[in-house]
ROKOL-971353 format. One record per residue (C-alpha): z, x, y; residue number from 1; residue in three letters. Coordinates in Angstrom, 3 decimals. Example, Ala and Ser with C-alpha at 12.3 -4.5 7.8 and 13.67 -1.06 7.14 Angstrom:
2
<pt up="7.800" east="12.300" north="-4.500" nr="1" rest="ALA"/>
<pt up="7.140" east="13.670" north="-1.060" nr="2" rest="SER"/>
***
This chain:
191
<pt up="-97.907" east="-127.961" north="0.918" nr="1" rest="UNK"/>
<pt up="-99.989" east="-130.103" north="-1.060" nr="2" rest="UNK"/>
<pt up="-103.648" east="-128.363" north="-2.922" nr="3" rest="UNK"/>
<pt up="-106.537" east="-130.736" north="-3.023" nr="4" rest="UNK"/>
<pt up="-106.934" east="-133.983" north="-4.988" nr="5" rest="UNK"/>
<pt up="-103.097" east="-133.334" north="-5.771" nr="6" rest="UNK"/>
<pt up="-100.646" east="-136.298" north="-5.667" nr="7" rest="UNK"/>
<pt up="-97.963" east="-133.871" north="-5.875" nr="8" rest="UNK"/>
<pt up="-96.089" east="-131.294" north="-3.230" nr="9" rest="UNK"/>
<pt up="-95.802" east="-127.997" north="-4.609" nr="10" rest="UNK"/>
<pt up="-93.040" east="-125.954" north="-4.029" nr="11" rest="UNK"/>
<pt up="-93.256" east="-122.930" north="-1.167" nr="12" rest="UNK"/>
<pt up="-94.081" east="-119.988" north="-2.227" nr="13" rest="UNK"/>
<pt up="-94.013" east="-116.053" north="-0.720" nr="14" rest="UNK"/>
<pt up="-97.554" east="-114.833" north="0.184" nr="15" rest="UNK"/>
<pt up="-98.364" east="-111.277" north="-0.632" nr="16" rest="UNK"/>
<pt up="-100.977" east="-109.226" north="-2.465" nr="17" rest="UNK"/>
<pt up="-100.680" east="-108.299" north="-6.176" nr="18" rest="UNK"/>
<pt up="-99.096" east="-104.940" north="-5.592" nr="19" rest="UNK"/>
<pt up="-96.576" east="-106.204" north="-3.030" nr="20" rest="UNK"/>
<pt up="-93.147" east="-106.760" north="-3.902" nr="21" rest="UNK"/>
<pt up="-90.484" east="-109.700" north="-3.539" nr="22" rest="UNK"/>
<pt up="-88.097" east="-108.816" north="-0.766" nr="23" rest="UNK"/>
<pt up="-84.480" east="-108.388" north="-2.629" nr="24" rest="UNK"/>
<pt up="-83.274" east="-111.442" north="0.148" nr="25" rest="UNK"/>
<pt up="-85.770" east="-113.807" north="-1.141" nr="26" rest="UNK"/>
<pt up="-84.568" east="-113.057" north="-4.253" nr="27" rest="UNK"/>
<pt up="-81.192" east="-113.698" north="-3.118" nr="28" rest="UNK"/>
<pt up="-81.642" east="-117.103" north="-1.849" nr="29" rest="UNK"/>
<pt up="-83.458" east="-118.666" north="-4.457" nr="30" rest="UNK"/>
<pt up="-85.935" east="-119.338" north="-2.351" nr="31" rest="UNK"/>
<pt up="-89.064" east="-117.229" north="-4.208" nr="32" rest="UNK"/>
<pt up="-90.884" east="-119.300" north="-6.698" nr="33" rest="UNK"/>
<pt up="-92.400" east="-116.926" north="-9.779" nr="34" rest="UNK"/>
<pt up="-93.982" east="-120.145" north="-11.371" nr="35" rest="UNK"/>
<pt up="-96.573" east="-119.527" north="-8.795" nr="36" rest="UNK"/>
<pt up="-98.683" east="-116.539" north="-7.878" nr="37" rest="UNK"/>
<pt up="-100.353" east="-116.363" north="-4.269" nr="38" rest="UNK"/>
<pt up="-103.903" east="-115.736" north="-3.858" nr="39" rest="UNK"/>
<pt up="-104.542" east="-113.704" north="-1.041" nr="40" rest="UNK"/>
<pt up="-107.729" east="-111.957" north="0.458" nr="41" rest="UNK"/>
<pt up="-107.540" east="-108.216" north="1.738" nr="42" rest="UNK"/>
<pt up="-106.671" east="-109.495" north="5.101" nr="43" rest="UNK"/>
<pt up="-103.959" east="-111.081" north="3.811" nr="44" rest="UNK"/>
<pt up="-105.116" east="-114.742" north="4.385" nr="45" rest="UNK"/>
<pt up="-103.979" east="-117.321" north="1.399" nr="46" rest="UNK"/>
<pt up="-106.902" east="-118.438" north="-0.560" nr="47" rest="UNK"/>
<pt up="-104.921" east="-120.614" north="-2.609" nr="48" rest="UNK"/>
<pt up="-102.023" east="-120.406" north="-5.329" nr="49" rest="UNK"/>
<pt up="-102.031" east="-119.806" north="-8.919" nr="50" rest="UNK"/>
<pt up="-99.513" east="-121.143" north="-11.520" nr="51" rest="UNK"/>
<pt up="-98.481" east="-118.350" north="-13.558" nr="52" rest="UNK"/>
<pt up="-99.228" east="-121.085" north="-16.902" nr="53" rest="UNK"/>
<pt up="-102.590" east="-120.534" north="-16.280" nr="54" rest="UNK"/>
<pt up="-102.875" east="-116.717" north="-16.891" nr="55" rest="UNK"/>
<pt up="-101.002" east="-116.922" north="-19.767" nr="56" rest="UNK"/>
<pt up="-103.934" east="-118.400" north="-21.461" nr="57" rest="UNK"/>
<pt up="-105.828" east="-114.716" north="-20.764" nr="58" rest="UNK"/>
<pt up="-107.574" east="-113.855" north="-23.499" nr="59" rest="UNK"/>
<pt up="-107.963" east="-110.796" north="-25.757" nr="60" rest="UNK"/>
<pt up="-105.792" east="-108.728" north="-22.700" nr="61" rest="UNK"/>
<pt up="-103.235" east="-111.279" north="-23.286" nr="62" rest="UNK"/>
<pt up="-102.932" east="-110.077" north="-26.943" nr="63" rest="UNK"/>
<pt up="-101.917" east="-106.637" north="-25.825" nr="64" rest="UNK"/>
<pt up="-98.523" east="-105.689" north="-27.235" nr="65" rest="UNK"/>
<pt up="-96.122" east="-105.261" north="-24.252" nr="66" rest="UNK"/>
<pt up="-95.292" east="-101.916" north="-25.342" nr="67" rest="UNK"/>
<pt up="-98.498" east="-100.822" north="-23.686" nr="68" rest="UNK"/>
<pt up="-97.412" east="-103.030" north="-20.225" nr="69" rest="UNK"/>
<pt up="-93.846" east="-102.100" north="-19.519" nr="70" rest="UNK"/>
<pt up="-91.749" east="-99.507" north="-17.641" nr="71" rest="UNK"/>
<pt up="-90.439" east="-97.341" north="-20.021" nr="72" rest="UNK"/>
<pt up="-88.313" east="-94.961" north="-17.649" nr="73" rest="UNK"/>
<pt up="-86.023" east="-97.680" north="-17.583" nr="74" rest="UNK"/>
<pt up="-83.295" east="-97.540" north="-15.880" nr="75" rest="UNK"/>
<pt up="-79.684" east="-98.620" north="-17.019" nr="76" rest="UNK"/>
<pt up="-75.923" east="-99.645" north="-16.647" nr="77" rest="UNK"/>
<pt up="-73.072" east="-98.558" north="-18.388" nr="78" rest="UNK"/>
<pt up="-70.584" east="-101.908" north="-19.214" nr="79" rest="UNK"/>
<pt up="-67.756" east="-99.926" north="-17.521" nr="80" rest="UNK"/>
<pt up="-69.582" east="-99.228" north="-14.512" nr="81" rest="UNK"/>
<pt up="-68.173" east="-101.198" north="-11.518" nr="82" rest="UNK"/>
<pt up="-70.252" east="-103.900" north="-9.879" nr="83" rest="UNK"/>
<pt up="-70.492" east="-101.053" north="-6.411" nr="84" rest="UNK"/>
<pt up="-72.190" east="-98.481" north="-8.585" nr="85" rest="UNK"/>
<pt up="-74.190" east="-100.841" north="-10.125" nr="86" rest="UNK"/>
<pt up="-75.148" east="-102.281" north="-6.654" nr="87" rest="UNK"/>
<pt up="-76.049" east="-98.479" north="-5.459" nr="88" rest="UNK"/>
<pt up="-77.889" east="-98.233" north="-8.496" nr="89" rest="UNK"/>
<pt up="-80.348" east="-100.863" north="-7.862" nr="90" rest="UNK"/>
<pt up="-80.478" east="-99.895" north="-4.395" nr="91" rest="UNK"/>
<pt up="-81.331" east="-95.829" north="-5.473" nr="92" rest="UNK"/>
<pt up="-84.545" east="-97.478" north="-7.715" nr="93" rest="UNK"/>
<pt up="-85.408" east="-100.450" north="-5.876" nr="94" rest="UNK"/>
<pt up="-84.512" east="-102.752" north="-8.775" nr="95" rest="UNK"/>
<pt up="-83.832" east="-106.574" north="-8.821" nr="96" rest="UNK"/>
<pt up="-83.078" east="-106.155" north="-12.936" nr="97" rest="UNK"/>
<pt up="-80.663" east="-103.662" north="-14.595" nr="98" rest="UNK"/>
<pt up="-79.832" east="-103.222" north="-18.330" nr="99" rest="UNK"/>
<pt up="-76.456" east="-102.838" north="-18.958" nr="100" rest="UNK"/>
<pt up="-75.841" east="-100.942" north="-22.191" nr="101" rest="UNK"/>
<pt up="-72.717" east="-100.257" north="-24.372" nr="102" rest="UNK"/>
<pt up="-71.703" east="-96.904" north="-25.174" nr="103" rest="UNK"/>
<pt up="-74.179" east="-96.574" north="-28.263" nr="104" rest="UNK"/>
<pt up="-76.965" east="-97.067" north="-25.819" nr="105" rest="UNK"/>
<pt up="-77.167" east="-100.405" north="-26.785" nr="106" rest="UNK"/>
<pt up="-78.191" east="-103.863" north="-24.720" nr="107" rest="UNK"/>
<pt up="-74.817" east="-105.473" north="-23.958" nr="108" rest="UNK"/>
<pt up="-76.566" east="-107.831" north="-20.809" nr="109" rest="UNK"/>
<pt up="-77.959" east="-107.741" north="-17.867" nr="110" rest="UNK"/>
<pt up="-77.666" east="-108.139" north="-14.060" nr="111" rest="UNK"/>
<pt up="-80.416" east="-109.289" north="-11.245" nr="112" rest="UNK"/>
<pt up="-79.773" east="-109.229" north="-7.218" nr="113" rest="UNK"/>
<pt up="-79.005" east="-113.164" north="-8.221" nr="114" rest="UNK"/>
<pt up="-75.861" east="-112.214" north="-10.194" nr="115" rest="UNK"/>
<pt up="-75.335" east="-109.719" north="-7.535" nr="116" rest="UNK"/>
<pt up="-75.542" east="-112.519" north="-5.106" nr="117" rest="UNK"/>
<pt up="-73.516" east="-114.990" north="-6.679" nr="118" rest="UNK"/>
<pt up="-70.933" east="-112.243" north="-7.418" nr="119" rest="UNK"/>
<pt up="-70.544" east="-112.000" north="-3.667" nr="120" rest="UNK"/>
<pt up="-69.988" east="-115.012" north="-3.509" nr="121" rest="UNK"/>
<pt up="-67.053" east="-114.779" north="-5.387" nr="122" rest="UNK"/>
<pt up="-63.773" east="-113.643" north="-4.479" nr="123" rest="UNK"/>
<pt up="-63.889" east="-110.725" north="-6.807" nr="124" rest="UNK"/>
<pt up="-64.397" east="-107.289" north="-5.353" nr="125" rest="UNK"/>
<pt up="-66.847" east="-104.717" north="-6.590" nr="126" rest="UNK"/>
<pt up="-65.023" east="-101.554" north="-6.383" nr="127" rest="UNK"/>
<pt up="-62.768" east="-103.039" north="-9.285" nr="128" rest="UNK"/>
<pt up="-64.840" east="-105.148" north="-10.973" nr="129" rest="UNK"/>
<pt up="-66.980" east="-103.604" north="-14.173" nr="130" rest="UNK"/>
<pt up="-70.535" east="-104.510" north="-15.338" nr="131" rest="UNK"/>
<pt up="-69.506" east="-106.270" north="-18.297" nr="132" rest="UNK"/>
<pt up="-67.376" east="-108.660" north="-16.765" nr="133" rest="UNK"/>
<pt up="-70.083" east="-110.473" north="-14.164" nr="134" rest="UNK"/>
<pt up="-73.572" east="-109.443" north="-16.385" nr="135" rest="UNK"/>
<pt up="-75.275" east="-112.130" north="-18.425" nr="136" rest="UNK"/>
<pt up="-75.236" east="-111.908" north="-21.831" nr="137" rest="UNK"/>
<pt up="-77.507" east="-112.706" north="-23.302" nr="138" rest="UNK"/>
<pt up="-80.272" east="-110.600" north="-22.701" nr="139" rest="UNK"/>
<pt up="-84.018" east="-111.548" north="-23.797" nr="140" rest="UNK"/>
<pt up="-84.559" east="-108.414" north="-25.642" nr="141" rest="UNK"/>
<pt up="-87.969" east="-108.545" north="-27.592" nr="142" rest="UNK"/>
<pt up="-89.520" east="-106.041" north="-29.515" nr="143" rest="UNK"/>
<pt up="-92.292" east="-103.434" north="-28.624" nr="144" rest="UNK"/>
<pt up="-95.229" east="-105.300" north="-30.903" nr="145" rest="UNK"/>
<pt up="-94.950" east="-108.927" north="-28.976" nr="146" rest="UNK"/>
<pt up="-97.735" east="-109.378" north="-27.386" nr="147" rest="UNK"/>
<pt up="-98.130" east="-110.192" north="-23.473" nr="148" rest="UNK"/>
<pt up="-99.009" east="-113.485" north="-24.474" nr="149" rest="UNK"/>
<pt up="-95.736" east="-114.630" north="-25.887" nr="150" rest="UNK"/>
<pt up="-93.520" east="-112.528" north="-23.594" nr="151" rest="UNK"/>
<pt up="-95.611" east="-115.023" north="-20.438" nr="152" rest="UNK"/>
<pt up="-94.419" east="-117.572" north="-22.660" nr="153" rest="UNK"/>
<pt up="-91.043" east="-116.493" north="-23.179" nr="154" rest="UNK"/>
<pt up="-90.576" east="-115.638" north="-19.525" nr="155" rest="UNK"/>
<pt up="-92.238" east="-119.362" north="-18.526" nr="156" rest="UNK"/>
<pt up="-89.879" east="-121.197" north="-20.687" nr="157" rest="UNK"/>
<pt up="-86.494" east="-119.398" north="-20.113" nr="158" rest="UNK"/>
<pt up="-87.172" east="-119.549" north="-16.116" nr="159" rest="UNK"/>
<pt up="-87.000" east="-115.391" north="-15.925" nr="160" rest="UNK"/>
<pt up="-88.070" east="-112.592" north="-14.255" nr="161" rest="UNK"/>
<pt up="-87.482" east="-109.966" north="-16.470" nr="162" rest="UNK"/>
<pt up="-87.346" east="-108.885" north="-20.346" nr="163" rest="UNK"/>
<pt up="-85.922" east="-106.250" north="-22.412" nr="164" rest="UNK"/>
<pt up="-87.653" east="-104.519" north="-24.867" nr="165" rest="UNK"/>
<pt up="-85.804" east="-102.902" north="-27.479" nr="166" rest="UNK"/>
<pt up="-86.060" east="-101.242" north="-30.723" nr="167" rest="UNK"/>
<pt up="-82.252" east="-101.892" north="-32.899" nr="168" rest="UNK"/>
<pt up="-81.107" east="-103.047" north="-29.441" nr="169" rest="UNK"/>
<pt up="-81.291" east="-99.885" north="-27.974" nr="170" rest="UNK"/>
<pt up="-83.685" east="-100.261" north="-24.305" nr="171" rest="UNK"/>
<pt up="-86.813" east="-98.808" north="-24.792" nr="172" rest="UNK"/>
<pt up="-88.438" east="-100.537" north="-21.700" nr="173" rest="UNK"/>
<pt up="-88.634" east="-103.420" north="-19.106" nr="174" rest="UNK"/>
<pt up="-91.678" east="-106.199" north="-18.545" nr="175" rest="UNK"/>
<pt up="-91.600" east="-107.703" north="-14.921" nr="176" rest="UNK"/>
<pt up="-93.617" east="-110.935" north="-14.402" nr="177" rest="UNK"/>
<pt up="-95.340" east="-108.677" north="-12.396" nr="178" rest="UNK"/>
<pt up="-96.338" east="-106.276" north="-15.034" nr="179" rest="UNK"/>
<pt up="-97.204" east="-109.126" north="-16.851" nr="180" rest="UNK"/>
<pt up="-99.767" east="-110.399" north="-13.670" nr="181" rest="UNK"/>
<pt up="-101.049" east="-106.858" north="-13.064" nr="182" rest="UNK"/>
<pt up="-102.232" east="-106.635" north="-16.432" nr="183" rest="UNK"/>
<pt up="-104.038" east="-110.083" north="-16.584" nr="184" rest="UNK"/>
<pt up="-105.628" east="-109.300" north="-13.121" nr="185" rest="UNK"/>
<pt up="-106.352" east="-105.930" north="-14.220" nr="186" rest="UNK"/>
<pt up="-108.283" east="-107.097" north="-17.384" nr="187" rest="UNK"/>
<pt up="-109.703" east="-110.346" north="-16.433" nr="188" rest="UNK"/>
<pt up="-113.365" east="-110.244" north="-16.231" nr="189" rest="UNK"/>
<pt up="-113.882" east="-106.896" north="-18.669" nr="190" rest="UNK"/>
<pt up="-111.345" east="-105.117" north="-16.257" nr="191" rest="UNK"/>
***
């Protein structure tokens, strides 16, 4: 697809409205592009695409902390859970991003439908195979106070979906690129 008075070809990306969500298969294939955000019109016809760079350069909304932006019944994994509860977990709440915490409550990693995906791949088996063993690492956890700003930054640069925010590691909340668009959209133009 290529915009006007562009010499490049941008990459295909999944047409929906602001509130709609990214179908977990999408997600799955690799094939959704969250650099770019669709502009649609109520009857669902595209009206052009907007890269996600430019709304990080919001304004005064932008400098909200994310405290005030993300989910903060989140939901999460214990390490020793097995990759099938884990699965039915996400399933349950409709997730594409789960926390996995240590015993003390604290962030030990993470794991998206990709992981999920890729695990599947694999010739490992999820009835005997626990969180810890096929979850990333390391997490971006951020604190409560950054502001929306810097976690559209953060999120830009490290290519993800998803942060955790945590207070002494312990989960205190998730910020979606979508939470982060909802709250641009919602506040652009005095709201």
């Amino acid at each position: 697809m290529r915009t006007p008075n562009s010499a490049t070809t941008t990459q295909q990306t999944v047409v929906g409205l602001l509130n709609d969500t990214v179908e977990p298969a999408e997600l799955r294939t690799g094939e959704h592009n969250s650099s770019l955000l669709p502009n649609v019109d109520p009857a669902r016809k595209s009206v052009g695409v907007i890269p996600l760079r430019n709304i990080t350069h919001g304004g005064s909304a932008m400098k909200t902390p994310i405290s005030a932006i993300m989910t903060r019944q989140a939901v999460v994994g214990q390490m020793n859970d097995t990759v099938e509860s884990v699965e039915a977990l996400m399933a349950e709440h409709n997730l594409s991003f789960l926390p996995i915490v240590d015993p003390e409550g604290k962030t030990f990693g993470v794991i998206s439908l990709r992981d999920i995906a890729h695990f599947h791949q694999s010739t490992q088996h999820s009835k005997w195979t626990r969180a810890w063993e096929m979850c990333t690492y390391r997490a971006e956890a951020v604190a409560p106070e950054l502001t929306v700003d810097a976690a559209a930054h953060l999120m830009l640069d490290k290519k993800i979906h998803h942060l955790v925010v945590a207070e002494d590691k312990v989960v205190r909340g998730i910020v979606s690129t979508l939470d982060v668009l909802k709250h641009y959209f919602a506040n652009r133009n005095g709201g």
